[in-house]
PDB file with one MODEL, atoms N, CA, C and O in Angstrom:
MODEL        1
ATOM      1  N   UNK A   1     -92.483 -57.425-116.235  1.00  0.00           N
ATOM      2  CA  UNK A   1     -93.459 -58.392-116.711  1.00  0.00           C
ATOM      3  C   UNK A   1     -93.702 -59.410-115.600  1.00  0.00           C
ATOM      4  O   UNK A   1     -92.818 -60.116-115.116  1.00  0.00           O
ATOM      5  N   UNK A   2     -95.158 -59.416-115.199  1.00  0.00           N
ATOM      6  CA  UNK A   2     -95.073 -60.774-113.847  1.00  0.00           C
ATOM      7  C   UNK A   2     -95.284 -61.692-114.648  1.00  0.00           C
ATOM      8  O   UNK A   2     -95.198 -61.640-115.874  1.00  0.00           O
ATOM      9  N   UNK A   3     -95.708 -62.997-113.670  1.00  0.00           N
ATOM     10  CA  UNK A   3     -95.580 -64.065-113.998  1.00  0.00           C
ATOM     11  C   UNK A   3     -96.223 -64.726-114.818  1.00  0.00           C
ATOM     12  O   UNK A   3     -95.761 -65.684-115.438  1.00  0.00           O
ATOM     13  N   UNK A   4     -97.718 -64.155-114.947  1.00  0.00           N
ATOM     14  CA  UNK A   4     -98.700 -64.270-115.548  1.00  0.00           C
ATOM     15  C   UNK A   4     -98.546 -64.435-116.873  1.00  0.00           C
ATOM     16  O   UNK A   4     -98.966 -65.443-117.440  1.00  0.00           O
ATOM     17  N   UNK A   5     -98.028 -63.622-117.394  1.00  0.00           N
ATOM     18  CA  UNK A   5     -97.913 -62.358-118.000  1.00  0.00           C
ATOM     19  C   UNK A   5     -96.338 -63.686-119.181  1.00  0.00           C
ATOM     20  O   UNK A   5     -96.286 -64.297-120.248  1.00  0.00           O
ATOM     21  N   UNK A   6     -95.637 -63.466-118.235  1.00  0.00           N
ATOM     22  CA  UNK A   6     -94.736 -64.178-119.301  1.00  0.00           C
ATOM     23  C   UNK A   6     -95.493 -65.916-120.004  1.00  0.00           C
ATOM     24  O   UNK A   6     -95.515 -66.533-121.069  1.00  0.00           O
ATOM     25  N   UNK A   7     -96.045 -66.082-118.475  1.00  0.00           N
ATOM     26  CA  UNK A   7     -97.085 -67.849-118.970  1.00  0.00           C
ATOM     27  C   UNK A   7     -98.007 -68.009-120.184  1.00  0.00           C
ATOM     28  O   UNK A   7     -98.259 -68.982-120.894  1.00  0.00           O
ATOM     29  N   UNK A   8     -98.559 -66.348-120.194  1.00  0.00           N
ATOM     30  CA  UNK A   8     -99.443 -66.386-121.755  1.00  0.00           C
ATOM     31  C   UNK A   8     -98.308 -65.938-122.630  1.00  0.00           C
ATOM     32  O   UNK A   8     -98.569 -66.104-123.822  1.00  0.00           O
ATOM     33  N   UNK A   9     -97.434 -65.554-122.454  1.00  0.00           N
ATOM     34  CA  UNK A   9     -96.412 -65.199-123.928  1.00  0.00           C
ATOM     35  C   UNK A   9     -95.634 -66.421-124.199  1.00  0.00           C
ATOM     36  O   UNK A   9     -95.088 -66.472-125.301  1.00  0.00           O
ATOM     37  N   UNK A  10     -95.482 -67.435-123.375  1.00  0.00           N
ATOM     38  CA  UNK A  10     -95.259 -68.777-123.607  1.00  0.00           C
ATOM     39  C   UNK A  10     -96.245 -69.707-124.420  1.00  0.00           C
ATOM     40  O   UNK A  10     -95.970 -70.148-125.535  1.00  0.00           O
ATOM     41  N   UNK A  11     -97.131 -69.896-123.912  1.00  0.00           N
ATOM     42  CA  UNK A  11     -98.371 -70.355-124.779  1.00  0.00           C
ATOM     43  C   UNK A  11     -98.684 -69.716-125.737  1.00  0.00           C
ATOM     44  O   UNK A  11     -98.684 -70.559-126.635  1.00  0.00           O
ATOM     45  N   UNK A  12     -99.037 -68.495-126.295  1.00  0.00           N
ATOM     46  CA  UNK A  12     -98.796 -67.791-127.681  1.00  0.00           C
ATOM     47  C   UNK A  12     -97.916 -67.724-128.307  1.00  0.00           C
ATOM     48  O   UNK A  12     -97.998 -67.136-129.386  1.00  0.00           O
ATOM     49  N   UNK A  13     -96.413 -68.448-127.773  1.00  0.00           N
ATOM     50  CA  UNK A  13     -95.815 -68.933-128.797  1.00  0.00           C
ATOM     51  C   UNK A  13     -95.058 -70.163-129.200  1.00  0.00           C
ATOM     52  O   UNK A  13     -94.022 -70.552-129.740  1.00  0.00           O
ATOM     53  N   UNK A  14     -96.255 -70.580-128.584  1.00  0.00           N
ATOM     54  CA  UNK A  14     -96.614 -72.153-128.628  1.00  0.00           C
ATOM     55  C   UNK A  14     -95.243 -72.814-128.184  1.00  0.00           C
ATOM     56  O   UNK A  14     -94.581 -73.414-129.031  1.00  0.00           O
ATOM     57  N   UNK A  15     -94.726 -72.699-126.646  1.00  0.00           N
ATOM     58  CA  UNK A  15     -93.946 -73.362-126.032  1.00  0.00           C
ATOM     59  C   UNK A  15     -94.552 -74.001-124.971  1.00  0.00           C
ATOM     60  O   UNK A  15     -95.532 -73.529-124.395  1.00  0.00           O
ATOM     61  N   UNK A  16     -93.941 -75.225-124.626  1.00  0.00           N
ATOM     62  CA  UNK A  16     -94.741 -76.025-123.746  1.00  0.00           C
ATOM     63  C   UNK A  16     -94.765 -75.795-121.965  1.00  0.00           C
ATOM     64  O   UNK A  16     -93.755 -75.730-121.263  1.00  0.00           O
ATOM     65  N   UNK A  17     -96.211 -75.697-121.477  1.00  0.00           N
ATOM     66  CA  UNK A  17     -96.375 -75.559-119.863  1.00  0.00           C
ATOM     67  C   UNK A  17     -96.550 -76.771-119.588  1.00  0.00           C
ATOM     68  O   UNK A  17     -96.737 -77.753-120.308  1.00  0.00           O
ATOM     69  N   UNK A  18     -96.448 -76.586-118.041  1.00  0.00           N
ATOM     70  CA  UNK A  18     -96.933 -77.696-117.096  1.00  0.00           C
ATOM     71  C   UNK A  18     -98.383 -77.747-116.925  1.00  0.00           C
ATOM     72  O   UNK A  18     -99.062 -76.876-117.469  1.00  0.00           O
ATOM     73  N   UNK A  19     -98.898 -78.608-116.276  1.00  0.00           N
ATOM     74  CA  UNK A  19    -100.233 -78.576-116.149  1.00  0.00           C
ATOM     75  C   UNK A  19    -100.179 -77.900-114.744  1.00  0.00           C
ATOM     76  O   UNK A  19    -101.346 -77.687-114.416  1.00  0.00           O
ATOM     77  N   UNK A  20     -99.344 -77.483-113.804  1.00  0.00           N
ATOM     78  CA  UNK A  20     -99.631 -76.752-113.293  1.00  0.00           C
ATOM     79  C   UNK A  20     -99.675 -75.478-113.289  1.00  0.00           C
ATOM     80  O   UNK A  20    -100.315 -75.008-112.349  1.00  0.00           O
ATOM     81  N   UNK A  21     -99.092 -74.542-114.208  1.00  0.00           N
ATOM     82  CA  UNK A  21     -98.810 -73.346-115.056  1.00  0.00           C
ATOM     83  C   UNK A  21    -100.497 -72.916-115.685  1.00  0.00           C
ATOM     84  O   UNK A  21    -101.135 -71.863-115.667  1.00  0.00           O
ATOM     85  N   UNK A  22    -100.844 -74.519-116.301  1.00  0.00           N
ATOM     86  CA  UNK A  22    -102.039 -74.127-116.819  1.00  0.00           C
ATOM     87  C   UNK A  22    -103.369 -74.069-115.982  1.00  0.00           C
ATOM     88  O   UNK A  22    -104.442 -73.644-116.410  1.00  0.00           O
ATOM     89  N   UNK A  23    -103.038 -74.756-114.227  1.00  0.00           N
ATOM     90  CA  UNK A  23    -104.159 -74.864-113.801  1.00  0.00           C
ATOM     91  C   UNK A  23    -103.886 -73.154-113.271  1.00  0.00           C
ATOM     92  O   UNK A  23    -104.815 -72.389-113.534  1.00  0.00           O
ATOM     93  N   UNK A  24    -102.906 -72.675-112.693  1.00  0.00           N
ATOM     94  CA  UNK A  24    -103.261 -71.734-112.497  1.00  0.00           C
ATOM     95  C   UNK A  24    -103.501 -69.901-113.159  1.00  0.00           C
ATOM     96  O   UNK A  24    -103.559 -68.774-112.666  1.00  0.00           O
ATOM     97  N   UNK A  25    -103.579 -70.538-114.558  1.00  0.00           N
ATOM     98  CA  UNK A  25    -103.626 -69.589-115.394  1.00  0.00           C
ATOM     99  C   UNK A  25    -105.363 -69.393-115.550  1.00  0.00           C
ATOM    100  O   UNK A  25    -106.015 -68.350-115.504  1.00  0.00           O
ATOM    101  N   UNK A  26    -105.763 -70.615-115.724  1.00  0.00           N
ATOM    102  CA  UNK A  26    -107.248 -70.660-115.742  1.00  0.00           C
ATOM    103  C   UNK A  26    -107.649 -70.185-114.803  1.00  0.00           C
ATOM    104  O   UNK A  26    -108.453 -69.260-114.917  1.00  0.00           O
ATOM    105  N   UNK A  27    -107.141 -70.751-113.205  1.00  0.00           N
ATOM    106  CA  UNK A  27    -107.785 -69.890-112.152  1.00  0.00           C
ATOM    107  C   UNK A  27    -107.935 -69.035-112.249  1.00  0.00           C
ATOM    108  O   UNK A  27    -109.087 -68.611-112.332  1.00  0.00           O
ATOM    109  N   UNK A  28    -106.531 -67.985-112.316  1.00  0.00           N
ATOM    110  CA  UNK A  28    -106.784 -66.668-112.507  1.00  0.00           C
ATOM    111  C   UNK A  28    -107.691 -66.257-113.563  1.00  0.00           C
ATOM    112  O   UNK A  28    -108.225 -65.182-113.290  1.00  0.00           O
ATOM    113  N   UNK A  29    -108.031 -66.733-114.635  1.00  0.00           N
ATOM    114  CA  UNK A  29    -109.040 -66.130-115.599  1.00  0.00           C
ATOM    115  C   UNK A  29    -111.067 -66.670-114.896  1.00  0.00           C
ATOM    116  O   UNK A  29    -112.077 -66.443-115.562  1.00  0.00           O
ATOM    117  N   UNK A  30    -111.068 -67.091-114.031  1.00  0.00           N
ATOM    118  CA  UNK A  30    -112.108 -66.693-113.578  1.00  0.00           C
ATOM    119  C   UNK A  30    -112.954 -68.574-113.303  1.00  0.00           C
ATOM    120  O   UNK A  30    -114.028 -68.637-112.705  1.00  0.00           O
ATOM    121  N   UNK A  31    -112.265 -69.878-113.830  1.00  0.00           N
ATOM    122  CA  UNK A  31    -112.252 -71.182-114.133  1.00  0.00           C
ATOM    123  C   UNK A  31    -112.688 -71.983-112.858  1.00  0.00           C
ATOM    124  O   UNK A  31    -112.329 -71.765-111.701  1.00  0.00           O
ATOM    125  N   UNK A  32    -113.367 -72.762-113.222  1.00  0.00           N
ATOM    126  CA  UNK A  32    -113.570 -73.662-111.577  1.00  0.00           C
ATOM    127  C   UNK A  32    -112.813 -74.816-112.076  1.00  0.00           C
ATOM    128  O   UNK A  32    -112.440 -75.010-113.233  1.00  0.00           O
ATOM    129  N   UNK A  33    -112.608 -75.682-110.867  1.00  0.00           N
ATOM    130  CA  UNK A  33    -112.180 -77.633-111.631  1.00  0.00           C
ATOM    131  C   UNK A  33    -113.467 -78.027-111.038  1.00  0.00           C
ATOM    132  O   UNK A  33    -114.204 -77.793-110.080  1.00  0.00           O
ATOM    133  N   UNK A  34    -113.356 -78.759-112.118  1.00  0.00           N
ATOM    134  CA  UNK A  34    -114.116 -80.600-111.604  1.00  0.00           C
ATOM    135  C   UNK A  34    -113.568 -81.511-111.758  1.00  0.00           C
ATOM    136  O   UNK A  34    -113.256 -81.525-112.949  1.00  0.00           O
ATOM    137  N   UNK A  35    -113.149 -82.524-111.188  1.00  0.00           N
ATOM    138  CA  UNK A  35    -112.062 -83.541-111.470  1.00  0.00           C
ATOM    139  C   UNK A  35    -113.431 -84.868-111.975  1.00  0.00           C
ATOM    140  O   UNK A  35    -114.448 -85.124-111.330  1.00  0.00           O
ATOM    141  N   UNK A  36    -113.098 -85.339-112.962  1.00  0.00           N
ATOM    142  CA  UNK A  36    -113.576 -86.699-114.058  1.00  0.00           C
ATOM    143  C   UNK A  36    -112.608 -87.732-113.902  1.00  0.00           C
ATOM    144  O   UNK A  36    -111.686 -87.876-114.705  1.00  0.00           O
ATOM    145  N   UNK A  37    -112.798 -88.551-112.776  1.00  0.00           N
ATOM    146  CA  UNK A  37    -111.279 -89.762-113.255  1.00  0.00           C
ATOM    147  C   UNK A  37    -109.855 -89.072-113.293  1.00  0.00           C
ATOM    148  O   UNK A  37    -109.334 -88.220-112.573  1.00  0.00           O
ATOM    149  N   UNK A  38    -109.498 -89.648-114.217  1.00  0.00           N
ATOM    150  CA  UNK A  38    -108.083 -88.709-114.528  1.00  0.00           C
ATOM    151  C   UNK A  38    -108.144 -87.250-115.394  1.00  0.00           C
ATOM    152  O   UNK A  38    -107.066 -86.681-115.566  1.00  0.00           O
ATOM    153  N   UNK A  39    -109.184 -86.724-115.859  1.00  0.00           N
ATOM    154  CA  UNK A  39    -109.538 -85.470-116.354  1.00  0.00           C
ATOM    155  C   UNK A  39    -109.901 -84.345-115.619  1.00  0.00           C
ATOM    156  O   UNK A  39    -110.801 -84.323-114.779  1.00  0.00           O
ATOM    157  N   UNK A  40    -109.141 -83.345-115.965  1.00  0.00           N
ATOM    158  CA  UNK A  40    -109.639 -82.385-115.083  1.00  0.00           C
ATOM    159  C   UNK A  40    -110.389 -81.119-115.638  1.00  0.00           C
ATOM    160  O   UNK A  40    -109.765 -80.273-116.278  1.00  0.00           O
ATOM    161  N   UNK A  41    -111.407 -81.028-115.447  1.00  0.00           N
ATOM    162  CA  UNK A  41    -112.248 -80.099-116.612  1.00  0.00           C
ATOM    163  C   UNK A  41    -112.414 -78.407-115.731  1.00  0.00           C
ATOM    164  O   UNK A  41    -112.932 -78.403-114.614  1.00  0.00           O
ATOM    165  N   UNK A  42    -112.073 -77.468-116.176  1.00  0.00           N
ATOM    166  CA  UNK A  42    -111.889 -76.337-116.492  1.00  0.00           C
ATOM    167  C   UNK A  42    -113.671 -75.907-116.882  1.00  0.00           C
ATOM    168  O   UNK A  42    -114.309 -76.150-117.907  1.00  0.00           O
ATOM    169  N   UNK A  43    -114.058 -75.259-115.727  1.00  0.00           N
ATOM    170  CA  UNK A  43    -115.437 -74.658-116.175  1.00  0.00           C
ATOM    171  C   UNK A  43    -115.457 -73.360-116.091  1.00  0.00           C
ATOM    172  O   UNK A  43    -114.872 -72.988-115.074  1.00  0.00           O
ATOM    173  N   UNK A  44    -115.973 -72.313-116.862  1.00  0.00           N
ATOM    174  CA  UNK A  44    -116.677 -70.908-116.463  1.00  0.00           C
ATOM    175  C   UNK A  44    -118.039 -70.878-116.597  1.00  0.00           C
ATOM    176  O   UNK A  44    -118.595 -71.744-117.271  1.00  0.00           O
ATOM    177  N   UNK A  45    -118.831 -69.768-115.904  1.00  0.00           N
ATOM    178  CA  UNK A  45    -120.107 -69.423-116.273  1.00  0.00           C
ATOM    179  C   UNK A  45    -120.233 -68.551-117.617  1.00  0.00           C
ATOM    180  O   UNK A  45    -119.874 -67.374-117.601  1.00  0.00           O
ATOM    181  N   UNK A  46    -120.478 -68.834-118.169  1.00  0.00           N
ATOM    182  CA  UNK A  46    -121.093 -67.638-119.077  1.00  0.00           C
ATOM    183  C   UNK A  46    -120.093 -68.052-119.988  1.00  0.00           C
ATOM    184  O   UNK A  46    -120.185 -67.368-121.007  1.00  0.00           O
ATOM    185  N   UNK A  47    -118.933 -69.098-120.077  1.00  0.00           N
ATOM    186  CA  UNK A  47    -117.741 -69.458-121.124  1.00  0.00           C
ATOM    187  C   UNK A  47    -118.778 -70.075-122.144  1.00  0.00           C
ATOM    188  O   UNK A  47    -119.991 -70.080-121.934  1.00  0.00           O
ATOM    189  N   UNK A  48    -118.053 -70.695-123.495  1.00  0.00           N
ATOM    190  CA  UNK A  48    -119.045 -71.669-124.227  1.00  0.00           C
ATOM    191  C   UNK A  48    -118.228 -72.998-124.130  1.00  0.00           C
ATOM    192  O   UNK A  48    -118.680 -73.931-124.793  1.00  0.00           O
ATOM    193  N   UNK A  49    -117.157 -73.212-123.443  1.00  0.00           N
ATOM    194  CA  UNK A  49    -116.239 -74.370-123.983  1.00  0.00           C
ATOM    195  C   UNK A  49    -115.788 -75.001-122.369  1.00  0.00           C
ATOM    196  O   UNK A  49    -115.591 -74.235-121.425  1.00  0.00           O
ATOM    197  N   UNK A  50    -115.717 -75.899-122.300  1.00  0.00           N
ATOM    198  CA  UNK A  50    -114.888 -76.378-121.080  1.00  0.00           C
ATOM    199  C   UNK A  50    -113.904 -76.966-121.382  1.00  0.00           C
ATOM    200  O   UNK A  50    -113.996 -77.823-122.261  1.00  0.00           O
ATOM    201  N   UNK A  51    -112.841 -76.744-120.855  1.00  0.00           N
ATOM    202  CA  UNK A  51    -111.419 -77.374-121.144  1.00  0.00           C
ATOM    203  C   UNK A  51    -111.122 -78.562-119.717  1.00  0.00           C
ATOM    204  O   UNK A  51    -111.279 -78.499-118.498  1.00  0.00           O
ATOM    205  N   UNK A  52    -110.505 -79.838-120.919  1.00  0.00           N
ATOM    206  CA  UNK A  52    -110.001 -80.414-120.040  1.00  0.00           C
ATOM    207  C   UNK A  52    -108.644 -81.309-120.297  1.00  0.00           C
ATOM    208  O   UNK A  52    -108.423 -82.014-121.282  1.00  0.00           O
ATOM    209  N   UNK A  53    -107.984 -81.145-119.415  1.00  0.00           N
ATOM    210  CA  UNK A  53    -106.917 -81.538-119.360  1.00  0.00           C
ATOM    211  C   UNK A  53    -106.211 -82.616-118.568  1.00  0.00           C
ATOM    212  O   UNK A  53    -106.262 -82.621-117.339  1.00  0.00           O
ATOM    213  N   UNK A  54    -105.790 -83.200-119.009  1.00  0.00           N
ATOM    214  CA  UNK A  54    -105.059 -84.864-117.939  1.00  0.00           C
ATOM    215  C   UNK A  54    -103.962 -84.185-117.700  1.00  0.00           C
ATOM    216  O   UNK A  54    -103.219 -83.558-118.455  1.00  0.00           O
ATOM    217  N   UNK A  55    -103.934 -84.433-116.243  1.00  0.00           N
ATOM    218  CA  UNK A  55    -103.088 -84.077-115.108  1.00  0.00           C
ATOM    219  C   UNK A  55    -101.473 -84.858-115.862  1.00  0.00           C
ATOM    220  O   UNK A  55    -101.211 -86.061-115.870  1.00  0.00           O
ATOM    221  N   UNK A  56    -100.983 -84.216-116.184  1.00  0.00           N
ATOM    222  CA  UNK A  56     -99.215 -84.664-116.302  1.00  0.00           C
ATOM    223  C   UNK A  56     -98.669 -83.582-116.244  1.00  0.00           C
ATOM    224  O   UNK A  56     -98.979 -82.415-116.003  1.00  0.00           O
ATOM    225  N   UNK A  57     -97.402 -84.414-116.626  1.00  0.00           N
ATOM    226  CA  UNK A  57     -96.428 -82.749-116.472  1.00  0.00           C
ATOM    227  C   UNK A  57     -96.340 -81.778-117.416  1.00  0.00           C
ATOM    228  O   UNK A  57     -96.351 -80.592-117.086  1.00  0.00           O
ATOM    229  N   UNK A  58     -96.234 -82.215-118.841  1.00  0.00           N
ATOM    230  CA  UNK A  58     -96.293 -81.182-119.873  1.00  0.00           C
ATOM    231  C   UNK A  58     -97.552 -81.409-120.972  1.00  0.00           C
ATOM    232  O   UNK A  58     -97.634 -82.547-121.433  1.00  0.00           O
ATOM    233  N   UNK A  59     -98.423 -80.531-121.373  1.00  0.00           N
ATOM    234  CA  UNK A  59     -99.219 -80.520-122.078  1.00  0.00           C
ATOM    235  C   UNK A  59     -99.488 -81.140-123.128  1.00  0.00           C
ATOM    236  O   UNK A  59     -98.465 -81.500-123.712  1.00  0.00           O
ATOM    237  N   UNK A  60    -100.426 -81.423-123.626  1.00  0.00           N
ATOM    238  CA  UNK A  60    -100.009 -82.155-125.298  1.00  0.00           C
ATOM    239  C   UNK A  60    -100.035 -80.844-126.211  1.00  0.00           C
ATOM    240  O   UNK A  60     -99.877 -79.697-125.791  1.00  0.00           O
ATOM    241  N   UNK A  61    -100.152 -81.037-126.889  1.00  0.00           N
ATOM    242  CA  UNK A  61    -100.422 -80.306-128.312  1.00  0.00           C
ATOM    243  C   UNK A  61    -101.569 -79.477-128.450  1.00  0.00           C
ATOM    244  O   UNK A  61    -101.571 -78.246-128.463  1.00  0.00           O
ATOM    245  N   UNK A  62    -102.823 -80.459-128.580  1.00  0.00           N
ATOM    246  CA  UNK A  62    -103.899 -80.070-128.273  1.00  0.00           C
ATOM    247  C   UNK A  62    -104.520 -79.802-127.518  1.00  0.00           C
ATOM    248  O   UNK A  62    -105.736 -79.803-127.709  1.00  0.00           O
ATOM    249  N   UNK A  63    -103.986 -79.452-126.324  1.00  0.00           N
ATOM    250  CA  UNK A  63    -104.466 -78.737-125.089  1.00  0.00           C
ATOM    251  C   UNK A  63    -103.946 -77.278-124.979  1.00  0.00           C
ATOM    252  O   UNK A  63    -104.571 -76.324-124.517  1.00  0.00           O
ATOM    253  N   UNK A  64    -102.418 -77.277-125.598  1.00  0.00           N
ATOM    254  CA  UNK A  64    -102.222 -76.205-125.442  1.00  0.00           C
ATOM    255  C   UNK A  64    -103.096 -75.136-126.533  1.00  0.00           C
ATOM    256  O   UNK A  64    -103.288 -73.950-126.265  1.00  0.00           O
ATOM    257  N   UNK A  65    -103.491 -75.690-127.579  1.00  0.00           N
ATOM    258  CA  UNK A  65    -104.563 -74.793-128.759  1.00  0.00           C
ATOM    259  C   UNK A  65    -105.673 -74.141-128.018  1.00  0.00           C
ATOM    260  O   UNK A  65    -106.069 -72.978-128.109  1.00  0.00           O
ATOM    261  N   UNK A  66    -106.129 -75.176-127.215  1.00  0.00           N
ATOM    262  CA  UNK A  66    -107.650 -75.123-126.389  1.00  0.00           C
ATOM    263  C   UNK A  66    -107.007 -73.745-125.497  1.00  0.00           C
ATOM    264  O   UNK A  66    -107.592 -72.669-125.618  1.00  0.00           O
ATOM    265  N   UNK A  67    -105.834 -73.844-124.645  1.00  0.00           N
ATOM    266  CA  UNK A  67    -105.387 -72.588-123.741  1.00  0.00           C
ATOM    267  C   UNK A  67    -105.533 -71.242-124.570  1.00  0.00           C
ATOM    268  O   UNK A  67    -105.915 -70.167-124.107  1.00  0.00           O
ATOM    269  N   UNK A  68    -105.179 -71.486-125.813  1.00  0.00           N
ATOM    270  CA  UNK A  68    -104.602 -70.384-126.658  1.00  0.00           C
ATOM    271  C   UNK A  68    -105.819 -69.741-127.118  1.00  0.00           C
ATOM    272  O   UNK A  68    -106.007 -68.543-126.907  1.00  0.00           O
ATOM    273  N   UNK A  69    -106.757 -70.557-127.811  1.00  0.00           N
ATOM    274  CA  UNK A  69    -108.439 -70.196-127.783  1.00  0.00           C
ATOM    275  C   UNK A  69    -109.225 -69.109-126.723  1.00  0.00           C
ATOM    276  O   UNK A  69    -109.770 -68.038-126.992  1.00  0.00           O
ATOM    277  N   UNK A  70    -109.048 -69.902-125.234  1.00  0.00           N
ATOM    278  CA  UNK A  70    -109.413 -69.464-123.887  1.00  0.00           C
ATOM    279  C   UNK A  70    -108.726 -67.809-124.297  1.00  0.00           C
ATOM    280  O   UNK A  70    -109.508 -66.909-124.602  1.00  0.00           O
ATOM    281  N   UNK A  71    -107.254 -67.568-124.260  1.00  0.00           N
ATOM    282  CA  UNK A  71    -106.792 -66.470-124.336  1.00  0.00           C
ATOM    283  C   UNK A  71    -106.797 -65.533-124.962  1.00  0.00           C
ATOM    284  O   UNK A  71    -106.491 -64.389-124.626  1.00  0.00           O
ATOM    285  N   UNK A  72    -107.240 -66.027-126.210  1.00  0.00           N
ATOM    286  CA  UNK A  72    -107.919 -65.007-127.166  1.00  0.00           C
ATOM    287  C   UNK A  72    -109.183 -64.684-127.363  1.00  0.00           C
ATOM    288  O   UNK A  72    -109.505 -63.727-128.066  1.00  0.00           O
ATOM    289  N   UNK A  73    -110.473 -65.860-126.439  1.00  0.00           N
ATOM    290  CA  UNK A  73    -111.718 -65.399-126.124  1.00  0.00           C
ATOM    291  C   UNK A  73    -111.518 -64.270-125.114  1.00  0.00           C
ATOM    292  O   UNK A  73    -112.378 -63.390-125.102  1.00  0.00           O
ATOM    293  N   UNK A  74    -110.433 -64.183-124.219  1.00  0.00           N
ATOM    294  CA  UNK A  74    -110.563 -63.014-123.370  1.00  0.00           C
ATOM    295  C   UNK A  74    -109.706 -62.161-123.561  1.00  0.00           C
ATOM    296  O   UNK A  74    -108.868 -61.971-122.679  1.00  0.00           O
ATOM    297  N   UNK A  75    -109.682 -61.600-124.458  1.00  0.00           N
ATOM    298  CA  UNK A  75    -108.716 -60.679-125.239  1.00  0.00           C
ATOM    299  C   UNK A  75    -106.875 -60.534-124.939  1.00  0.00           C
ATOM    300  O   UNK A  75    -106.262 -59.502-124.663  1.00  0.00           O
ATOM    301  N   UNK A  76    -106.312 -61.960-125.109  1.00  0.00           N
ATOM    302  CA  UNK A  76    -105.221 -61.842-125.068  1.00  0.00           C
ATOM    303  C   UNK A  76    -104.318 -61.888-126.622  1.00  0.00           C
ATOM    304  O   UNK A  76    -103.094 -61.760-126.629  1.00  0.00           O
TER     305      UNK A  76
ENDMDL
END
């Protein structure tokens, strides 16, 4: 199992990432940044949702839902 791979079986079962775990999970799913102030927004083309997330170390709650969404719009 790589790394990837264990980071979404973490988030599907709803254990907590870093925001760096999550920036590069998005990358890999295809995501640009735009940085807002302290927000960092998560764009795709052709997505319907932009995610954004404040840079700390562990996620809130409701960010990690928004990841979990993302992962099941792309068939995880």
């Amino acid at each position: 199992m790589g790394k990837n791979d264990k980071l979404i079986r973490k988030i599907l079962e709803n254990r907590t990432i870093t925001y760096n775990e999550a920036e590069r999970l998005l990358f890999k799913l295809g995501f640009e940044l735009e940085i807002c102030g302290s927000h960092h927004v998560f764009r795709k083309k052709g997505y319907f949702k932009n995610i954004s997330i404040k840079k700390r170390k562990q996620l809130l709650p409701y960010q990690l839902r928004d990841l979990k969404e993302v992962l099941r719009d792309h068939g995880y």
